[in-house]
C-alpha positions, 0 to 999 in steps of 0.5 A: 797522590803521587804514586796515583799520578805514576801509576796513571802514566803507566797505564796510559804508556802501556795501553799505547804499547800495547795498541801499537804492537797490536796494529803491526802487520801480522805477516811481515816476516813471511817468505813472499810466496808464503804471504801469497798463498795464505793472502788468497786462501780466502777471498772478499768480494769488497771491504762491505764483505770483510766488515760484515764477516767482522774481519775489517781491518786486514793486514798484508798477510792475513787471509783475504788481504789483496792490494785491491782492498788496500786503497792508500797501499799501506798495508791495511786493507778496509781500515775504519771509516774516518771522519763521520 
């Protein structure tokens, strides 16, 4: 029962790691003119475009990412709709 109870914990710390490394924005450590060209190497007319396309959310520096999109400024654009 108790290696169950260890082995649990250890599933659940490494999903949340895992989920947390995985929403870190993806061009943090690029040059800003760098960022820029690949931010407008593609363009979405608004978030409806990016989630039909299946690319919602979009972090700074990933392709199609702009401030625009970016309602609360934290550097993810067309985050999932809250609430329902």
């Amino acid at each position: 029962m108790r290696a169950r109870d260890i082995l649990a914990g250890a599933a659940l710390l490494g999903g949340l790691g895992g989920y947390a490394w995985s929403a870190l924005p993806s061009g943090a450590s690029l040059p800003p003119d760098e960022r820029a060209a690949i931010e407008h190497s593609v363009y979405y007319s608004g978030c409806r475009e990016v989630r039909a396309a299946g690319r919602a959310p979009l972090y700074a520096g990933e392709p199609g990412y702009r401030e625009g999109l970016d309602g609360d400024s934290d550097g993810v654009a067309c985050e999932p709709y809250r609430g329902a």
